[in-house]
Structure formats: C-alpha cells, structure tokens
C-alpha positions in Angstrom: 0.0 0.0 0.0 2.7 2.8 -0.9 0.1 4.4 -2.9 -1.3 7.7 -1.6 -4.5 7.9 -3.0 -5.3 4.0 -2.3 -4.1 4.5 1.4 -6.8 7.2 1.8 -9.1 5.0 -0.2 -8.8 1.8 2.2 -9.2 4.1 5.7 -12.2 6.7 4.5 -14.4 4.1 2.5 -15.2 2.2 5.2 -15.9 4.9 7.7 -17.6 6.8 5.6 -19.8 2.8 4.9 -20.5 2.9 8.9 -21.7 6.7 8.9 -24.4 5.8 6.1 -25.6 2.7 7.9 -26.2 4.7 10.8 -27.8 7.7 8.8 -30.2 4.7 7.6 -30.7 3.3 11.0 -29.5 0.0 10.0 -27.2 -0.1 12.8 -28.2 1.1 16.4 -25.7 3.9 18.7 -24.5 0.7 20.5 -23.4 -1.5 17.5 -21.9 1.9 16.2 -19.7 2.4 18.9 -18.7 -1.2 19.1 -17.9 -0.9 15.1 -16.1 2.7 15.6 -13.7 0.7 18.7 -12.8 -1.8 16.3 -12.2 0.5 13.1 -10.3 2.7 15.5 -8.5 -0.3 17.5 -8.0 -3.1 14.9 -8.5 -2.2 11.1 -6.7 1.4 11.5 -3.9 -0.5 13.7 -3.1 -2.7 10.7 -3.7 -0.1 7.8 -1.4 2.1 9.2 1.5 -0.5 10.4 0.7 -2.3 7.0 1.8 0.9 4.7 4.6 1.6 7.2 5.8 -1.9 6.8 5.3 -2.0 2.9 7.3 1.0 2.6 10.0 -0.6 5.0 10.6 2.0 8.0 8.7 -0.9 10.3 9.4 -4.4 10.2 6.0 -6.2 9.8 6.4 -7.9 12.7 6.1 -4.6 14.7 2.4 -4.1 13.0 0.8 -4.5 16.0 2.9 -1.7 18.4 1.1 0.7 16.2 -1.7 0.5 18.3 0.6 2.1 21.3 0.0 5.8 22.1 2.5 8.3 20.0 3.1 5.5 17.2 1.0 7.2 14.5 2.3 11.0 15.2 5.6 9.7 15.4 5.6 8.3 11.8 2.8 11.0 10.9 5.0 12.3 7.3 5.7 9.0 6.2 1.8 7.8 6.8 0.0 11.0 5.7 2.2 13.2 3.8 4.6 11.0 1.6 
C-alpha cells in the first residue's frame, strides 16, 4: 500500500460505509460504537502499520505496536504526507 491515494481509499471508504448505515438506521448507537472501537483499535492499527511496513521503515512484525499511544504522530509524514 505505498500508494497515496489508495491508502486514503482503504481508511475513509469504510468509515464513511458505517456513517451511512447509521444515517439509515440499519445499525443502532451501541453497535456503532462497538464498530467505531474496532475501526479505530484493529483495522486502522493494521492499515497504518501495513503501509509503514510495505514501505520498509517498520518491520512487519512490529504491526501491531502501532496501536501504542505516539506510534502514529511519530511516523505521521511518512503515513499521511509522503
């Protein structure tokens, strides 16, 4: 996932997916917060440590210590920006 343009792709489709099933009550305020904890906790977690790893400044075995406090702002211009 070095690409840009498909990085913002795979982390804005699906939130943007979970805000229209809401808007069309097909999910309730409880199932949306459990969904939100897990896009926030588990699929963002391995987005984010996936690009870093494809682009070789993490190893992929360190995937997962994205989900640590600071991990994202510390490798903020090579996630967002680059």
């Amino acid at each position: 996932m070095k690409n840009l343009l498909n990085f913002y792709m795979v982390i804005l489709v699906p939130l943007g997916i979970i805000f229209l099933l809401n808007k069309a009550d097909f999910i309730n305020g409880t199932l949306l917060v459990g969904i939100l904890l897990f896009y926030a906790l588990v699929y963002r977690t391995y987005t984010d440590g996936k690009r870093l790893a494809d682009k070789k400044i993490i190893q992929k075995k360190d995937i997962w210590k994205m989900i640590l406090p600071g991990k994202r702002f510390e490798h903020f211009r090579e996630l967002y920006l680059k």
